[in-house]
Each structure stands twice: as structure tokens, then as C-alpha cells.
C-alpha positions in Angstrom: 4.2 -10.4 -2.1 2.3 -7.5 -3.8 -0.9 -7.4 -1.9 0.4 -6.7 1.7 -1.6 -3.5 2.8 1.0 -1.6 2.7 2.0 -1.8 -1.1 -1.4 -0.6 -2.1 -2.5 2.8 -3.6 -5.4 4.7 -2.1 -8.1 5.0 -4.5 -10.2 8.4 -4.1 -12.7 6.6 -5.1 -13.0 3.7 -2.4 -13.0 6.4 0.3 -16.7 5.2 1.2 -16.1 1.8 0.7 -16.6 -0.9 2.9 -13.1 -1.5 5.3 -12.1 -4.7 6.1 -9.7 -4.9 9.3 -7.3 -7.5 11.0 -8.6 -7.2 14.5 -10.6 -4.9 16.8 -7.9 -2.5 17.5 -7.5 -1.6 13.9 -11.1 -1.0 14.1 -11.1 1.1 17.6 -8.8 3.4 15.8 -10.2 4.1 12.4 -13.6 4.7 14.0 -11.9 7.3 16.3 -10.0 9.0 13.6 -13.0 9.4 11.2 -15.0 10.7 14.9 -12.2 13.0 15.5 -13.1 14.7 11.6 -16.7 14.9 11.9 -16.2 17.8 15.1 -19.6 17.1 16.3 -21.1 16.6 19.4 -20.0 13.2 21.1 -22.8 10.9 23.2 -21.0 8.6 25.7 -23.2 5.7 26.5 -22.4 3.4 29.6 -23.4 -0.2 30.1 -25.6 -0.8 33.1 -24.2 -4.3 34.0 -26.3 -7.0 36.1 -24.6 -8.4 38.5 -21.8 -6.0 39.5 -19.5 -8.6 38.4 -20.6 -8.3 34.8 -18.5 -5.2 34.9 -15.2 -7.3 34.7 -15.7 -9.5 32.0 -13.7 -8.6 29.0 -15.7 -7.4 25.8 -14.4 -10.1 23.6 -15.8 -12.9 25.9 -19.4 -10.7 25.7 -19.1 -11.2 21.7 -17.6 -7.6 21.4 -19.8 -5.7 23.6 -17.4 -2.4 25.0 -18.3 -0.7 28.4 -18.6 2.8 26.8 -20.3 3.1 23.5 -19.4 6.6 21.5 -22.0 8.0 19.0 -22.0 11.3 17.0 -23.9 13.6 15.7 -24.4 12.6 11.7 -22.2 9.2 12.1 -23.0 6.3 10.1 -22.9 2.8 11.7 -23.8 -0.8 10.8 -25.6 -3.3 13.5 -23.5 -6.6 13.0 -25.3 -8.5 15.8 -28.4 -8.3 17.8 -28.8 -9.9 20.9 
């Protein structure tokens, strides 16, 4: 098959384009990579959980809600859910 991701040329051009991704990990690492080349100043945001016990449920089962949320200086992000 000739569309497996790796037989494709990077286009330049797409650099800004929308990225579709397999699964969350895929995504996790991406968005630390392009972090890691903006070299600006890093917020780490906790959640407050309530009960205590929230603490241990897993971020998938909380529709994709992590326990630290990273935001830098300058990034661009899109909401893909409020609740």
C-alpha cells in the first residue's frame, strides 16, 4: 500500500496544516516536540479534583481530561470539547 504514513513526502507547505493522529500518545508527543521549539516560558496547570478519589480515574474515562495541563507562552491550541 502507498499511503502508509511512512511512504509520504513532507510538504513545506503543510507545515501549518491541520495533523491528524492515530491515538493520544501520538498526540502527547507532537505537542511536546513543537513546545520543546518554541523555548518559552512553560505554565503547569494542576487539576483540583472533588472528591480525592477523582484523582485516580484515568483521563480517558474523564473524556481526555489530563491531571497537568502545559501551556506556553505564544502557543496555539484548539478547544475540542467543553464541559
Amino acid at each position: 500500500m502507498t499511503r502508509q504514513p511512512s511512504e509520504i513526502l513532507v510538504v513545506p507547505e503543510l507545515d501549518d496544516a491541520i495533523k491528524l493522529f492515530y491515538g493520544t500518545v501520538d498526540v502527547a508527543n507532537y505537542n511536546d516536540t513543537k513546545r520543546n521549539l518554541l523555548e518559552q516560558p512553560v505554565a503547569q496547570i494542576n487539576a483540583r479534583h472533588s472528591p480525592a478519589s477523582a484523582k485516580r480515574v484515568n483521563s480517558e474515562d474523564m473524556s481526555g481530561l489530563e491531571l497537568v495541563l502545559f501551556l506556553d507562552k505564544g502557543a496555539e491550541f484548539m478547544l475540542t470539547k467543553i464541559m
